[in-house]
Steps between C-alpha positions, in 0.01 A plus 500: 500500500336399170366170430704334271409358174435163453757501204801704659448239829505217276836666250626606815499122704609315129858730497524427862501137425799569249761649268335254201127622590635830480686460190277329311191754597704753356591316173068429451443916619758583200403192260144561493380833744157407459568231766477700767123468465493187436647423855303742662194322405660199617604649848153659545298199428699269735694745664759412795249431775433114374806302666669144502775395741495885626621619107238707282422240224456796261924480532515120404258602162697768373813349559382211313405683203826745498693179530336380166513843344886503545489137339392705175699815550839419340624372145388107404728352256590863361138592468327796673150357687301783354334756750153417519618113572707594744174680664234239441769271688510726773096527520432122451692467766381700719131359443643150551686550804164673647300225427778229621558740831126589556332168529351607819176659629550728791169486723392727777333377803151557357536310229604769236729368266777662267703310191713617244236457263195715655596808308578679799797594682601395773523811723126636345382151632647521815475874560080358593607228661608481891632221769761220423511385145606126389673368214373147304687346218285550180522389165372695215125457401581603074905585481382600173268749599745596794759604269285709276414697833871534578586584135218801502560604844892581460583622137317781340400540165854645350633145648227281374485707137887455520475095575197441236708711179757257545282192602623395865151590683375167442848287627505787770162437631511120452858470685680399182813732518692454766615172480415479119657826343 
């Protein structure tokens, strides 16, 4: 049997979870197709191997952000939220609720230490680590610098081109549009 890829493990467990994860996975595929990489950067860089209260946290993230994206989906007041809005909500999102989520460091018993913000994921860092692993709350060193990292590390250049024509990058990157579209 083949391994499984960390995406289609994490898709796979976030429709399991239910019919409105489903749903509204579909409605981002068809709204903006170019998501799909965006949340297969996401699920290989903290993939479903980092757990709280036996649940992949990687769920609780993207749930948060589709939860926000659907905020932005439908008519306000008459008014279509124009596409790449609707997007930038979606990707702010998902930056904040990984930084929110991932104040942790996960530490081997060496010493070796992993955190959202080290630029590497999660499963390359532990793929050279062995034994028992522990998990200490963490805040954020530069939540300014963290987001730039998460920003670069999930969209591509069509998304950030896409985001910068129409001048969201900077609210996107700060954490400006979710709650302040």
């Amino acid at each position: 049997m083949a391994k499984q890829h960390p995406y289609a493990r994490v898709i796979e467990g976030l429709k399991a979870r239910g019919r409105k994860n489903a749903e509204l996975l579909t409605l981002l595929q068809f709204d903006w197709p170019v998501s799909r990489f965006v949340l297969e950067k996401i699920s290989e860089y903290i993939s479903d191997q980092i757990c709280a209260d036996e649940e992949p946290v990687i769920y609780e993230i993207i749930e948060g952000a589709l939860i926000r994206y659907s905020e932005v989906v439908h008519f306000k007041e008459g008014k279509k939220i124009p596409d790449p809005v609707r997007f930038g909500v979606f990707i702010e999102a998902l930056i904040s609720e990984t930084s929110r989520i991932m104040e942790i460091e996960i530490q081997d018993d060496e010493g070796s230490s992993w955190n959202v913000g080290s630029g590497t994921s999660f499963c390359e860092w532990y793929s050279t680590h062995s034994g028992g692993l522990n998990i200490y709350p963490k805040l954020h060193e530069n939540e300014k610098s963290l987001r730039s990292v998460l920003y670069e590390l999930i969209t591509s250049e069509q998304i950030r081109s896409v985001l910068r024509r129409v001048n969201y990058e900077e609210a996107v990157v700060a954490g400006g549009m979710a709650t302040g579209h």
